[in-house]
C-alpha positions in Angstrom: -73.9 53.2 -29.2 -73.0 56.4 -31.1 -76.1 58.0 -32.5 -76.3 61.5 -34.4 -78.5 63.7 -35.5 -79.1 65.6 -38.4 -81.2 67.8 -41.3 -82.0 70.3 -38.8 -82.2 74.1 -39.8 -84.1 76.8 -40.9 -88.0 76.6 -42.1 -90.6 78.9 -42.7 -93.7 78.5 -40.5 -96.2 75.8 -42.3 -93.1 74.3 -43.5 -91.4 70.6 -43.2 -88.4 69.3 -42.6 -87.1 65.7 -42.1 -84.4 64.7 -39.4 -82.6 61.6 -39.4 -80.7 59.5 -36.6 -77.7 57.3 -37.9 -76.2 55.2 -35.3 -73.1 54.1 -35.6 -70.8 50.9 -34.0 -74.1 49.1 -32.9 -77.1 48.0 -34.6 -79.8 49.6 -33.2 -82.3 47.2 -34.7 -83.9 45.9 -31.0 -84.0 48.6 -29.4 -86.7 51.5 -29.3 -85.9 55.1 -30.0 -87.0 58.3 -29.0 -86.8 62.3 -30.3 -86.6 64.9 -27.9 -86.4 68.0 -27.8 -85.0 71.4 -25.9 -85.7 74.8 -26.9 -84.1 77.9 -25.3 -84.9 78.2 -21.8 -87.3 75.3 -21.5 -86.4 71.6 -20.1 -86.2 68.9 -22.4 -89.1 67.5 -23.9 -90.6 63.8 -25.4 -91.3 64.2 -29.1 -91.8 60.9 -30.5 -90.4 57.5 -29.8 -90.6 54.3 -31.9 -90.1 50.4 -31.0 -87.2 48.4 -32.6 -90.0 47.0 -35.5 -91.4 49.7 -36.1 -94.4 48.9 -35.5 -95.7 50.9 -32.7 -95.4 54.7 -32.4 -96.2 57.3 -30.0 -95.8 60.8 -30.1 -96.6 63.8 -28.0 -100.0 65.7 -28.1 -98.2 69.0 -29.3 -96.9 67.0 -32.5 -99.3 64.5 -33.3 -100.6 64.8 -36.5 -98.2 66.9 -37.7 -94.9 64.8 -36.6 -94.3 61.1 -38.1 -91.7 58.8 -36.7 -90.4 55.9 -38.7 -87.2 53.8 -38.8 -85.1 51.8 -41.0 -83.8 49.4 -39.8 -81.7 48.2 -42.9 -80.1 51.1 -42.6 -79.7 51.6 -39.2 -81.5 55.2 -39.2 -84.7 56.3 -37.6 -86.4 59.7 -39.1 -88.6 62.5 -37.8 -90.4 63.8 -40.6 -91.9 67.2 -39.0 -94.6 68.9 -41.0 -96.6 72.3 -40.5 -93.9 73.4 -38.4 -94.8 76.5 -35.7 -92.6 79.2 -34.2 -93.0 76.9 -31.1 -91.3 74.1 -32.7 -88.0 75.8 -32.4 -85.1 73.7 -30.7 -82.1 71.3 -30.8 -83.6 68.0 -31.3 -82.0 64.6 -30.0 -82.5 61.5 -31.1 -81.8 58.5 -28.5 -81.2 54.6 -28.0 -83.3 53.2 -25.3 -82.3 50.1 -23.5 -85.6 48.7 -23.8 -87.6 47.6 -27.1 -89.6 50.6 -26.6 -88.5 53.4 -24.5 -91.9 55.3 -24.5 -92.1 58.9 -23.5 -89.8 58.7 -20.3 -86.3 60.2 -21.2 -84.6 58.0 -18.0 -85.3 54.9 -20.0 -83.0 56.4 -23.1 -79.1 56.0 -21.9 -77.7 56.5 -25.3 -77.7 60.0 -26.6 -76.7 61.9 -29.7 -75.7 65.3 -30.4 -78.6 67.4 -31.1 -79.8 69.2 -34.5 -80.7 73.3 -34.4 -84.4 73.3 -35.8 -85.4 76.8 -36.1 -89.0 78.0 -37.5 -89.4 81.6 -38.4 -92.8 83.0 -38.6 
């Protein structure tokens, strides 16, 4: 499974941006996927994950209501659409396959990653 990330870049504070996760030479249409996240100098952190439907989300406290994970499975694509973005929002965000139909919040259960995407929010 080749996933990678992308639409990252550079937003004012309050503002939104929208990445997406293409995989590529396998459909990733059963299995659950995650966001994560790494900003300088921190470890890596749960963002959001969603199961293979669709159908059930679950995102971390510091992005809920302000983060919305969704896939399409058509497509073979799951997005992050991040609004009201803060200062502290500021990282390289992954996106990642789990093995399972829903990978949760625990990044050992994700063993497909993609290169991450530079999100940076100014203030």
């Amino acid at each position: 499974v080749q996933l990678q990330a992308f639409g990252g870049g550079l937003v004012q504070a309050g503002g939104s941006l929208r990445l997406s996760c293409a995989a590529s030479g396998y459909t990733i249409n059963k299995l659950g996927v995650g966001w994560f996240r790494q900003a300088p100098g921190k470890e890596r952190e749960f963002v959001a994950a969603v199961s293979w439907s669709g159908g059930n989300t679950y995102s971390a406290d510091s992005v809920k209501g302000r983060f919305t994970i969704s896939r399409d499975n058509a497509k073979n694509t799951v997005d992050l659409q991040m609004n009201s973005l803060k200062p502290e929002d500021t990282a390289v965000y992954y996106c990642a396959a789990s093995g399972l139909t829903f990978g949760g919040r625990t990044a050992t259960n994700y063993p497909y990653w993609g290169q991450g995407t530079l999100v940076t929010v100014s203030s």
